[in-house]
N, C-alpha and C positions, 0 to 999 in steps of 0.2 A: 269182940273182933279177934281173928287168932292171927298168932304174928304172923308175918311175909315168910319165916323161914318154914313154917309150919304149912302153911299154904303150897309153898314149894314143891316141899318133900308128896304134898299128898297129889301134887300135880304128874310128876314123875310117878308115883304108885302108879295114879292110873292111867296114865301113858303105857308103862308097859303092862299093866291089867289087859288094857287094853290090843298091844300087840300081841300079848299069847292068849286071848280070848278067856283069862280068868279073872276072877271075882276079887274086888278089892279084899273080901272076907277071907279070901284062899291063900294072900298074901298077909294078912292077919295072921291064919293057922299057922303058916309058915314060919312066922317069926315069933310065934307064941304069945298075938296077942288076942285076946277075944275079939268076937264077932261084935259086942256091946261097944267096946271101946274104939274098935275101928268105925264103927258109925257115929259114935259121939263122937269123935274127932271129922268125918265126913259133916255133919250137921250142928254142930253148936261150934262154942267158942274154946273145948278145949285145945289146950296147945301139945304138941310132942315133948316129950322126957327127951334125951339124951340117949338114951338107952333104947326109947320104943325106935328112932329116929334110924337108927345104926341096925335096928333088927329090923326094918321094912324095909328100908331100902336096901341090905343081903338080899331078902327075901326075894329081892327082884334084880339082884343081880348087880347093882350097885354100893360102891364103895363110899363112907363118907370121911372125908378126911379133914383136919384141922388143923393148918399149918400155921407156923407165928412168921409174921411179918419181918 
């Protein structure tokens, strides 16, 4: 099962995947992650890195931030 945050992020991918009419893959390119791993993250239980997290969602225009309480 992949975590809720993970779930999230890939919900907003294709959200805006979706409003500019491109390819969750093309938002992969973008952020330099393979066409393999964006679908293994689409269809199994992998979860997002930190790193892939912060590079998809630029890719799409969004910032992610971590702020302490």
């Amino acid at each position: 099962m992949q975590v809720r945050i993970t779930k999230e992020i890939l919900q907003v991918i294709r959200s805006a995947a979706h409003q500019q009419d491109i390819s969750l893959s093309e938002y992969g390119r973008r952020a330099g992650i393979s066409k393999a791993w964006v679908s293994k993250l689409q269809h199994t239980e992998a979860n997002l890195s930190l790193e892939t997290a912060v590079g998809l969602l630029n890719a799409a225009g969004y910032d992610l931030k971590i702020i302490s309480k």
